[in-house]
N, CA, C and O atoms as a MOPAC input file, in Angstrom:
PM7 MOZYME 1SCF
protein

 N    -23.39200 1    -9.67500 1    32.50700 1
 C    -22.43100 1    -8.82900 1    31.80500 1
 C    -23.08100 1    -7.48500 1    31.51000 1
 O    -24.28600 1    -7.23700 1    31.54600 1
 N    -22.39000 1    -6.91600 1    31.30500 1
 C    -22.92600 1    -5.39100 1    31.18000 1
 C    -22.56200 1    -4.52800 1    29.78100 1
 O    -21.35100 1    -4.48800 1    29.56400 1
 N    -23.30600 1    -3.91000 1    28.90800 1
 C    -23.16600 1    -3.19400 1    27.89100 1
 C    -21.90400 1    -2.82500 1    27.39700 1
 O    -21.79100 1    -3.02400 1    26.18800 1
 N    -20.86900 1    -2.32500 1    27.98500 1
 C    -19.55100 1    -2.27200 1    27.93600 1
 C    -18.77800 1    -3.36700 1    27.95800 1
 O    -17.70300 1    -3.38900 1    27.35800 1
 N    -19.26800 1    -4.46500 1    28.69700 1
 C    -18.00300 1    -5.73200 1    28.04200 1
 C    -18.84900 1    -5.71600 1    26.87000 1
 O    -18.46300 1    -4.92900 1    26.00600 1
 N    -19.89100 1    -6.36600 1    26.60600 1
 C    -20.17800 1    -6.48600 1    25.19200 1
 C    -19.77400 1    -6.05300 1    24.13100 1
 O    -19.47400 1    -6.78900 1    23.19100 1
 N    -19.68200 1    -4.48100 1    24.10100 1
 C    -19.19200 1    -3.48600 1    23.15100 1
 C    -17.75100 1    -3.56900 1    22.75500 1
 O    -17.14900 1    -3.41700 1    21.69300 1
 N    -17.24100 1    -4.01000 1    24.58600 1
 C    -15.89700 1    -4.56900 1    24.02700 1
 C    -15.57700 1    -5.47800 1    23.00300 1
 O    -15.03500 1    -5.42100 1    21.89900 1
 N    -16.13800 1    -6.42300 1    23.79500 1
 C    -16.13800 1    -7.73000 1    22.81500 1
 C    -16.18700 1    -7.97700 1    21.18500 1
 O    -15.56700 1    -8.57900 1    20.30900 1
 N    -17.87000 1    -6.71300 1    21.43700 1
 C    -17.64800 1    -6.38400 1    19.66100 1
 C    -16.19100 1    -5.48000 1    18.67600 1
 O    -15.91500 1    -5.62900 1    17.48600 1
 N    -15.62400 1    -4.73500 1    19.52200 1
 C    -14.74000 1    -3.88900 1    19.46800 1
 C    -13.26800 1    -4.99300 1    18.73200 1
 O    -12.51800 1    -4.92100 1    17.75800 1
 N    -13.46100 1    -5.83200 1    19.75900 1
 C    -12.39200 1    -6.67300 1    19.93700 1
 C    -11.90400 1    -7.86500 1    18.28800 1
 O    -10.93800 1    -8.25300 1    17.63000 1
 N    -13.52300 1    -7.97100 1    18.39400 1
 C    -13.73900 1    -9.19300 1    16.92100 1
 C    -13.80800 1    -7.73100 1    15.49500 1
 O    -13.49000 1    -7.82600 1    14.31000 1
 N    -14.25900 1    -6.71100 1    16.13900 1
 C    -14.17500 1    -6.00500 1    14.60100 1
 C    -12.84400 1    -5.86000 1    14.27600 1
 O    -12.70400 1    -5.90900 1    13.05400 1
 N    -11.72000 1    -5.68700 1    14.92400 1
 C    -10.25600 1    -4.99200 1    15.40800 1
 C     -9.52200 1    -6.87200 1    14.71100 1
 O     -8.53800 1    -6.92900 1    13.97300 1
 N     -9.96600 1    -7.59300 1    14.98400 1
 C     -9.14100 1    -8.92800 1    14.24100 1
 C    -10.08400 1    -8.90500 1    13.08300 1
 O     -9.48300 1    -8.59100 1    12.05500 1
 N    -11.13400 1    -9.09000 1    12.93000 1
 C    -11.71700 1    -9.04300 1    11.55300 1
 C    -11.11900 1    -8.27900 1    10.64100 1
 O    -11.13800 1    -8.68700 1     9.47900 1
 N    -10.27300 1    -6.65800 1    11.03200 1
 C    -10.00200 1    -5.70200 1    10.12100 1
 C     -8.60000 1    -5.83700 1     9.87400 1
 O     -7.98900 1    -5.25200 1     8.98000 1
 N     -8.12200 1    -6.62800 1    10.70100 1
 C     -6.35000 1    -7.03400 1    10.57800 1
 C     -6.78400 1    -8.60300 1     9.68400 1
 O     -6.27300 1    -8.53400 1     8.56600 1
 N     -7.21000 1    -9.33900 1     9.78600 1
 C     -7.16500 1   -10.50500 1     8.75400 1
 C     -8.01300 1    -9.91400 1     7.90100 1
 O     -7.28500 1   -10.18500 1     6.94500 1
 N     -9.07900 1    -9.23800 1     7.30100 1
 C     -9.11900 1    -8.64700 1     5.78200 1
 C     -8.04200 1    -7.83900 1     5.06100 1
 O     -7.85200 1    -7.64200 1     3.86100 1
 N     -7.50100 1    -7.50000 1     5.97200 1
 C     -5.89000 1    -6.63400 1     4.88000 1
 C     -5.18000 1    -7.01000 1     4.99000 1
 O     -4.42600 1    -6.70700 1     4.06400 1
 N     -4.43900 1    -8.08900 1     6.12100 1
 C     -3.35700 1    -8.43000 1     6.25100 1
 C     -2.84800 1    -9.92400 1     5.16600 1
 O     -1.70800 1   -10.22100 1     4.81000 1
 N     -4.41400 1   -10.78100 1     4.79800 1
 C     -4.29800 1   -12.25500 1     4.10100 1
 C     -4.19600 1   -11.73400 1     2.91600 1
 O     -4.58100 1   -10.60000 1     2.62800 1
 N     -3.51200 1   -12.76800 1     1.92400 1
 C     -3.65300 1   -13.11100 1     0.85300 1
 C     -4.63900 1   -14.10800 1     0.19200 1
 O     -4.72600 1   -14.25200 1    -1.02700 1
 N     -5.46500 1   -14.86600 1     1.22200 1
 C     -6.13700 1   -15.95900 1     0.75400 1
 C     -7.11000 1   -15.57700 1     0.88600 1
 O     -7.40700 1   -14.99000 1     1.92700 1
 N     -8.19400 1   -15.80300 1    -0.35300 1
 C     -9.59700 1   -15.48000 1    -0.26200 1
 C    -10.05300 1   -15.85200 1     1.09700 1
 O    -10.28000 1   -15.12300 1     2.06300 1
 N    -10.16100 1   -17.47300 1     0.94100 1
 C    -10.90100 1   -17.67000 1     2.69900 1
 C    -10.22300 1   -16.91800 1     3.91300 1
 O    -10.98400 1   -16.74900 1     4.86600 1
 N     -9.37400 1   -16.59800 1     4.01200 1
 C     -8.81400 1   -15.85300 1     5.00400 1
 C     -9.51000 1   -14.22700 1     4.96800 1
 O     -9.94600 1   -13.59900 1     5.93200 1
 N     -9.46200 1   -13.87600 1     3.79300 1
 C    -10.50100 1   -12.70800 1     3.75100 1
 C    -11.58400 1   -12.62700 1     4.19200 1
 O    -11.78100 1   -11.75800 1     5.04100 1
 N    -12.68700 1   -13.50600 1     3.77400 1
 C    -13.42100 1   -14.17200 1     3.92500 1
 C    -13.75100 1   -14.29100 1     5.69100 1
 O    -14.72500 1   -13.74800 1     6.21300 1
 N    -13.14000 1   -14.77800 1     6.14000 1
 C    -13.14200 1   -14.95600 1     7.56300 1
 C    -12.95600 1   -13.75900 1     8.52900 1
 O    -13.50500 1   -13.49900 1     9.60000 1
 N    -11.86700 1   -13.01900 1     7.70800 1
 C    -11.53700 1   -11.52900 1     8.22800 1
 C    -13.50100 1   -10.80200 1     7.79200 1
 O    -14.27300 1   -10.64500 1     8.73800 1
 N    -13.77000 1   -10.61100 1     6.94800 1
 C    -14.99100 1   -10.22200 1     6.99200 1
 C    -16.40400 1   -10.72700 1     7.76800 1
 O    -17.29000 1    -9.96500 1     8.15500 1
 N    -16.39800 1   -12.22500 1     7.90200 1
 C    -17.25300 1   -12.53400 1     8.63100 1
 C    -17.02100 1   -12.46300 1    10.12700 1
 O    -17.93400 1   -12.75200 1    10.90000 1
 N    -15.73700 1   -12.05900 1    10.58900 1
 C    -15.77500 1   -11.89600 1    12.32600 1
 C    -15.87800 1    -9.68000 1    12.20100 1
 O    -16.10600 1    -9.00500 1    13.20400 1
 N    -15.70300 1    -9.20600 1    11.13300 1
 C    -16.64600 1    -7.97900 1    11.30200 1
 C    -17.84700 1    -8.11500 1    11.57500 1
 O    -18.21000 1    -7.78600 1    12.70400 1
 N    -18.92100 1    -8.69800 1    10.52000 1
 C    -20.34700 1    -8.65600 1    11.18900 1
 C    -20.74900 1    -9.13600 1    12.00200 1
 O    -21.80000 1    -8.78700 1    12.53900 1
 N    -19.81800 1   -10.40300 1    12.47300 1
 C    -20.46100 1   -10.72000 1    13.56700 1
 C    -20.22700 1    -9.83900 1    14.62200 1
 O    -21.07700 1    -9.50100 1    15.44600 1
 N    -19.18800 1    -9.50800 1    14.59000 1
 C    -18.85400 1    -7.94000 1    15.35300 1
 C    -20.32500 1    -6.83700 1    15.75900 1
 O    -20.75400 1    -6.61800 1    16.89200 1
 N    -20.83500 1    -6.31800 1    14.53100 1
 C    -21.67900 1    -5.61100 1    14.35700 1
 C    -22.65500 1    -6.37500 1    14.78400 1
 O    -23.35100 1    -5.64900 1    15.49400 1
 N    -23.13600 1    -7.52300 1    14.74900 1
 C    -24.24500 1    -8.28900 1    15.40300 1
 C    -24.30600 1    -8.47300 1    17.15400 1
 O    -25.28400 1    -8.51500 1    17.90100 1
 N    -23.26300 1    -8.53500 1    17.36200 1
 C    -23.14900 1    -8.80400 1    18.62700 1
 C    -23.25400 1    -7.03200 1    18.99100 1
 O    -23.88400 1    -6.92300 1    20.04400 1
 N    -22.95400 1    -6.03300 1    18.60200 1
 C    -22.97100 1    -5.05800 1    19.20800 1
 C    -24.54300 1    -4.35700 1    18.88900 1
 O    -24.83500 1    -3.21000 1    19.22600 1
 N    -25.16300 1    -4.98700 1    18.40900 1
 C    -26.10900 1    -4.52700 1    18.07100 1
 C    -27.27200 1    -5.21100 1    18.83600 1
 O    -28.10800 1    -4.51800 1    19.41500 1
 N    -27.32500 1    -6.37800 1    18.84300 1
 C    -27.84200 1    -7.62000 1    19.95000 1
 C    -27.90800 1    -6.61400 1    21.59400 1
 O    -28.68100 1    -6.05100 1    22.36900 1
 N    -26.47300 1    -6.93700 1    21.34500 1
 C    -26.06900 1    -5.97800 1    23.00700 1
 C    -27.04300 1    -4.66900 1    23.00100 1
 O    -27.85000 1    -4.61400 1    23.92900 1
 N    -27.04600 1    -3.68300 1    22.11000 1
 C    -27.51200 1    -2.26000 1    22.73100 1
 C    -29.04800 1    -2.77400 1    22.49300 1
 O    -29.84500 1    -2.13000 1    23.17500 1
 N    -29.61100 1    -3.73600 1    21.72000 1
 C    -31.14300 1    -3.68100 1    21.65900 1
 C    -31.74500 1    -4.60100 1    23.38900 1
 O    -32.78100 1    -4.58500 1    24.05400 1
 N    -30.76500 1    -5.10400 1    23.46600 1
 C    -31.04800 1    -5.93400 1    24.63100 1
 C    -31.03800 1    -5.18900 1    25.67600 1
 O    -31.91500 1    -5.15300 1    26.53900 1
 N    -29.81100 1    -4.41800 1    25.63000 1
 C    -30.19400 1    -3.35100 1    27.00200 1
 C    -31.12500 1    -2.34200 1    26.76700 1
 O    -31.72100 1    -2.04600 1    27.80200 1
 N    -31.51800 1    -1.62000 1    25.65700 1
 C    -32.35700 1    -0.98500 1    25.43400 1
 C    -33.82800 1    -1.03900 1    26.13800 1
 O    -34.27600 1    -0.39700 1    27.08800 1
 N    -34.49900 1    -2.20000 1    25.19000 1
 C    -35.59700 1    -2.64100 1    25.71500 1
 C    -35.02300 1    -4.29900 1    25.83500 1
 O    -34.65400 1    -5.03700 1    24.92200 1
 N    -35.10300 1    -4.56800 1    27.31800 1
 C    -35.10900 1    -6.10900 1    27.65700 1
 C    -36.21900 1    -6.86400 1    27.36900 1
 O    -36.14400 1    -8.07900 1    27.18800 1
 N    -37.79500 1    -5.90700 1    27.28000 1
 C    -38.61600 1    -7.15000 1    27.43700 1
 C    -39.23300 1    -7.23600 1    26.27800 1
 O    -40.06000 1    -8.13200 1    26.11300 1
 N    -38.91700 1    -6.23400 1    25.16700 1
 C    -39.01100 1    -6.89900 1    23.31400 1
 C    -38.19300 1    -7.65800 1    22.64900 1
 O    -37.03400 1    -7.24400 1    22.66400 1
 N    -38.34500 1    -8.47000 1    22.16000 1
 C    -37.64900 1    -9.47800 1    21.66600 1
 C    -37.23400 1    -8.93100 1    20.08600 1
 O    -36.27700 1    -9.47600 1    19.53600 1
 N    -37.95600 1    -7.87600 1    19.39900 1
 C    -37.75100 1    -7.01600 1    18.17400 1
 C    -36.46000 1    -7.18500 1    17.58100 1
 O    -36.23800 1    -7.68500 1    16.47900 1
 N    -35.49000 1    -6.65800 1    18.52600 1
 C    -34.04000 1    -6.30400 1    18.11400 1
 C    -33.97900 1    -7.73000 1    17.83200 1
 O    -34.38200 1    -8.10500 1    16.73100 1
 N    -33.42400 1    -8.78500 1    18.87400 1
 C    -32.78100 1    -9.58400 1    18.85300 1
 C    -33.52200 1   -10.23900 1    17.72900 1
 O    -32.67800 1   -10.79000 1    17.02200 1
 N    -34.95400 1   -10.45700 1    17.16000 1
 C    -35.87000 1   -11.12200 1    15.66100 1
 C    -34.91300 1   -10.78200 1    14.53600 1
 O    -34.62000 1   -11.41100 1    13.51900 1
 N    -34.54600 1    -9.71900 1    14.96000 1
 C    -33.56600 1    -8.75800 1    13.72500 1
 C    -32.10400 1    -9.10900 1    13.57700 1
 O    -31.38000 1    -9.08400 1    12.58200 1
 N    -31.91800 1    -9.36500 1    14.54200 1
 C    -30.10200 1    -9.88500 1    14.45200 1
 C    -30.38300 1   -11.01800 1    14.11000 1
 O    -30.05500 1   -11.18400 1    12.93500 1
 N    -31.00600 1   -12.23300 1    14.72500 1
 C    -31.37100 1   -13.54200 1    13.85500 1
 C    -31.49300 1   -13.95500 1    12.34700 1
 O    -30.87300 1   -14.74100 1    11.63100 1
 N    -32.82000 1   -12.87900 1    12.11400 1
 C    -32.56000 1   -12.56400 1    10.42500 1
 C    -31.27100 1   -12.48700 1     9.53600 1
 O    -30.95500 1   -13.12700 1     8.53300 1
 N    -30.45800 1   -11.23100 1    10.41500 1
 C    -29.24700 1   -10.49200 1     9.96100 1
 C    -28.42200 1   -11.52700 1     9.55900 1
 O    -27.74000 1   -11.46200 1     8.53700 1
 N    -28.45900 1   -13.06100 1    10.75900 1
 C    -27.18300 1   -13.78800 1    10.98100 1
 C    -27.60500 1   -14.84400 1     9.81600 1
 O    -26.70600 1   -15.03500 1     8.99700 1
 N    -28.53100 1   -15.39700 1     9.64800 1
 C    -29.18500 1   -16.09500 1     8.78300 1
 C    -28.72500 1   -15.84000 1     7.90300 1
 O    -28.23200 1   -16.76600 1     7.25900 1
 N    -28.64400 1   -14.77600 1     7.49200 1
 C    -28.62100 1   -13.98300 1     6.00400 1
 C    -26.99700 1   -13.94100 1     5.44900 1
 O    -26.51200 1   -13.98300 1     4.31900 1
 N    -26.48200 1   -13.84800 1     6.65200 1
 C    -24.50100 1   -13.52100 1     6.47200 1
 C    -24.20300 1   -15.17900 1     6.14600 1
 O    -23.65900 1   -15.61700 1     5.13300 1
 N    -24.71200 1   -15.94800 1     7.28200 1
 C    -24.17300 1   -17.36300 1     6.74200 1
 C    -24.61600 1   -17.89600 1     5.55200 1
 O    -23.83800 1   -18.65900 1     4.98000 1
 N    -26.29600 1   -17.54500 1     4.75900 1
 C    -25.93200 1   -18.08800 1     3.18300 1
 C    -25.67400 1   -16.99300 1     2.50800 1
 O    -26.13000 1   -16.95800 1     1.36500 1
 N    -24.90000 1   -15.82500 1     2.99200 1
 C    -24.03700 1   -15.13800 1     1.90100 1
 C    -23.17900 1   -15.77600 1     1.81000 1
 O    -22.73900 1   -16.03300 1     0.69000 1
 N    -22.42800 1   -16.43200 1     3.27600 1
 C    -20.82400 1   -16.72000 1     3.15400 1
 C    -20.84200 1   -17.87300 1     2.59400 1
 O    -19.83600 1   -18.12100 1     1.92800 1
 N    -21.84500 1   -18.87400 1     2.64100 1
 C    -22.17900 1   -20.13400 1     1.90800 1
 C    -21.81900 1   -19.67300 1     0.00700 1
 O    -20.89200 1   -20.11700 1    -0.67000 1
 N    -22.43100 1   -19.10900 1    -0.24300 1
 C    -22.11600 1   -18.59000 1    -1.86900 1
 C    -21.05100 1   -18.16100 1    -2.15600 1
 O    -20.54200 1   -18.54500 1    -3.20800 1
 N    -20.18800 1   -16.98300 1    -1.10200 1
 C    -19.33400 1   -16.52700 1    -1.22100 1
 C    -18.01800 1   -17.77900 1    -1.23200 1
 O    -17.13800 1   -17.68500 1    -2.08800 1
 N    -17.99400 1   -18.95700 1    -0.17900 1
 C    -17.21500 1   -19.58100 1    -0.04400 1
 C    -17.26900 1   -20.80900 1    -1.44000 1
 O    -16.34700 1   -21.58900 1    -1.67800 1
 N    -18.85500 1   -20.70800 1    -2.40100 1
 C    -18.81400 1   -21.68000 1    -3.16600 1
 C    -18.34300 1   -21.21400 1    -4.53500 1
 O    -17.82800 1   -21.98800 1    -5.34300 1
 N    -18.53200 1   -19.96400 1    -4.75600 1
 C    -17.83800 1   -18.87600 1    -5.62900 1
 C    -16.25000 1   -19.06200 1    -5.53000 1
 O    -15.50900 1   -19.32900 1    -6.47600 1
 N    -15.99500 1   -18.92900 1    -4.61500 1
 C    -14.32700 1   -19.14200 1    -4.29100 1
 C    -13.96600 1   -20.47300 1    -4.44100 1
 O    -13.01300 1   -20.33500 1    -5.20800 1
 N    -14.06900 1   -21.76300 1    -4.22800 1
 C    -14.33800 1   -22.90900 1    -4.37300 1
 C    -14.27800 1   -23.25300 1    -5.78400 1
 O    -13.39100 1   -23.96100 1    -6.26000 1
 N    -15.39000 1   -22.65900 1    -6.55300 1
 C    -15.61200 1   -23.12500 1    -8.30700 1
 C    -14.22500 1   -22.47000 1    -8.66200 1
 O    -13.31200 1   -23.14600 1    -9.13400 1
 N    -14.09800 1   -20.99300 1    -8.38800 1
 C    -12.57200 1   -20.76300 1    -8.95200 1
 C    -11.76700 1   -21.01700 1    -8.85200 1
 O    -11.08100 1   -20.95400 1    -9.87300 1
 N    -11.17100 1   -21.46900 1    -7.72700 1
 C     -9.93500 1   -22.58700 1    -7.26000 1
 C    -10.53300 1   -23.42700 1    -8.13100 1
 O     -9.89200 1   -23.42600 1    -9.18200 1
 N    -11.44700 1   -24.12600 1    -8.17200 1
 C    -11.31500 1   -25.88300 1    -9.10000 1
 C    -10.94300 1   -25.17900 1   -10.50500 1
 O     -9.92700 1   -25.55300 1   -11.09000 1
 N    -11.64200 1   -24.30300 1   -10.97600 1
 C    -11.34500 1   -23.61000 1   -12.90300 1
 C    -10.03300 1   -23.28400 1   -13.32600 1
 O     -9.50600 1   -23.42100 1   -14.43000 1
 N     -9.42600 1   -22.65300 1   -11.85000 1
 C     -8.29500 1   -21.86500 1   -12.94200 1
 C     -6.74400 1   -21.94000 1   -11.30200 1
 O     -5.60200 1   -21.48800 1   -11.38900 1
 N     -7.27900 1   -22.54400 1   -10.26000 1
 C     -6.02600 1   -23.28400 1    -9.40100 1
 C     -5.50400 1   -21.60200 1    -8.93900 1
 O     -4.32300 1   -21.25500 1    -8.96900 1
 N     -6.83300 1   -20.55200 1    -8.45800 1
 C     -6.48600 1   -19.82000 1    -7.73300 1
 C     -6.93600 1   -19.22500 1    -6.94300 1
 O     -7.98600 1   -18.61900 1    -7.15300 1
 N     -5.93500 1   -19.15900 1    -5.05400 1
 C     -6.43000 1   -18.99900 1    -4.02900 1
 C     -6.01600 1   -17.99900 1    -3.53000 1
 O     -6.25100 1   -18.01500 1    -2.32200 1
 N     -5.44200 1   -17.00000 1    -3.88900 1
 C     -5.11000 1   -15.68300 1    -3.69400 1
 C     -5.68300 1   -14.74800 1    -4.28600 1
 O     -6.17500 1   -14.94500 1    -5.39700 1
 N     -5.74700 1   -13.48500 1    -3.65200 1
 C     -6.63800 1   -12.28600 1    -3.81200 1
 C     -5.55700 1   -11.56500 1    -5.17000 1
 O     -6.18800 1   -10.62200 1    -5.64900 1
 N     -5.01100 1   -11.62900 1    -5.45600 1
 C     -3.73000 1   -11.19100 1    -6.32300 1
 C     -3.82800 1   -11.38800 1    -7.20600 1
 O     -3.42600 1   -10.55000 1    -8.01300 1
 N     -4.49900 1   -12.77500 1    -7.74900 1
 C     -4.56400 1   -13.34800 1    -9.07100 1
 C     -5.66800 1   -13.56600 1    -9.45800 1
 O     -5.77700 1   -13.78300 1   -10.66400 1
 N     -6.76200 1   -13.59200 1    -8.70900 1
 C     -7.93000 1   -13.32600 1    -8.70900 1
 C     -8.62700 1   -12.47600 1    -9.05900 1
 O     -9.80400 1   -12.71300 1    -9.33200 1
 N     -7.97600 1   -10.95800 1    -9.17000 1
 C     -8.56600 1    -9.86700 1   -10.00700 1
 C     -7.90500 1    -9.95200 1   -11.49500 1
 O     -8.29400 1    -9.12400 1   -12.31800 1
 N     -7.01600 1   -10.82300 1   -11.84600 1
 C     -7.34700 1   -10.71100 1   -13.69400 1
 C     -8.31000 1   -11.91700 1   -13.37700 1
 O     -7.64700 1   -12.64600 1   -12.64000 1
 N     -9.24100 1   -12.34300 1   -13.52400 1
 C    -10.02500 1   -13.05800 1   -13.68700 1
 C    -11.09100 1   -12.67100 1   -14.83400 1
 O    -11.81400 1   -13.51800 1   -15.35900 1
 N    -11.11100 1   -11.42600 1   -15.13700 1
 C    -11.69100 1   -10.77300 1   -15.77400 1
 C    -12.32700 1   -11.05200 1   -17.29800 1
 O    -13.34100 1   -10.83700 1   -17.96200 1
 N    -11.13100 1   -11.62600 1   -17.37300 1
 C    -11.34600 1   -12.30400 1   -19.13600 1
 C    -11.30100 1   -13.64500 1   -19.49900 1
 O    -11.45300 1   -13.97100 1   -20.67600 1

């Protein structure tokens, strides 16, 4: 494959990532809309370090890290969302900001 499908590809998952973060009402649906952005950005980033330099492995050490790091964000993020549904029986982004008090 070549640099340009890739980019597509990333193009493609940022472009649904950015329609399911505005378009849901449900946290996890947000949630999901945000995690197919970075992976977006990972994959496009993977891609240009790979074609860049093929025979350092640098970039790609770095997107590994990156991905590591997004899945126990989304791990917290999804257990955060989780405790509040069990406390107060809410799964929408709507009702979720008076939460406040």
């Amino acid at each position: 494959m070549t640099l340009e499908a890739f980019l597509l590809l990333a193009a493609a998952l940022l472009a649904v990532g950015l329609y399911g973060a505005l378009s849901q009402q449900s946290v996890v649906m947000v949630m999901m809309g945000l995690e197919l952005m970075v992976n977006a950005v990972m994959v496009a980033a993977a891609a240009v370090w790979f074609f860049a330099s093929p025979q350092l492995p640098d970039g790609q050490v770095l997107v590994l890290a990156a991905m590591v790091a997004m899945a126990v964000e989304m791990a917290m993020g999804f257990a955060v969302t989780i405790a509040i549904f069990r406390a107060r029986d809410v799964d929408v982004t709507d009702s979720a900001g008076d939460l406040r008090g």
